[in-house]
C-alpha positions, 0 to 999 in steps of 0.5 A, spaced: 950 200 400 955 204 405 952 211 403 945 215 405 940 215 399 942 223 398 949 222 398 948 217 392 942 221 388 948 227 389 954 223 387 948 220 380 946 226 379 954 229 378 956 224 374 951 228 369 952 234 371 960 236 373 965 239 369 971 234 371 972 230 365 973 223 368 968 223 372 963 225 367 959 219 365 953 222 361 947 217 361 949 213 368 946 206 369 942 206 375 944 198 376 951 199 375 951 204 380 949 200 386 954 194 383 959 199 385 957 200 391 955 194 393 962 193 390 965 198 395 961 196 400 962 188 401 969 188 398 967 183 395 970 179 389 968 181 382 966 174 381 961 174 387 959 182 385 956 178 378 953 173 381 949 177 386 946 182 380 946 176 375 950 180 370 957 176 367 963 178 370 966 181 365 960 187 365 961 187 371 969 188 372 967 193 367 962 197 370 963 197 377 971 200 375 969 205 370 964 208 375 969 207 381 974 211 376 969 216 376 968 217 383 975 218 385 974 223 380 970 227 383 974 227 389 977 233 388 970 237 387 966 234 393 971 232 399 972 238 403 976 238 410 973 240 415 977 242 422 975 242 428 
């Protein structure tokens, strides 16, 4: 899914746990998540991301753009720069 498993249980487990709002998503969907990233990761269309977790393309729109949104959020919390 693009991300090793400590990083995604870290970006699950913050979903529960951050105080940003945005990114809060207060019982995460363990299926919906890997949508998500299977989303990110293939650059698939919804349509193809649907079929492959044989869910309907509406919930899948949904989901994998709420988790994104949530993602994103957490950008300001989790992404540091580093220079060398």
């Amino acid at each position: 899914y693009g991300a090793y498993p400590e990083t995604c249980s870290a970006i699950f487990t913050d979903f529960q746990t951050t105080q940003i709002f945005a990114a809060r998503i207060p019982k995460p969907s363990v299926l919906n998540f890997l949508m998500t990233l299977f989303f990110l990761k293939r650059f698939n269309t919804v349509e193809v991301t649907a079929g492959t977790f044989k869910v309907d393309e509406k919930t899948a729109r949904k989901w994998v753009w709420k988790y994104i949104r949530a993602i994103q959020a957490l950008k300001a919390e989790k992404v540091r720069a580093y220079c060398t």
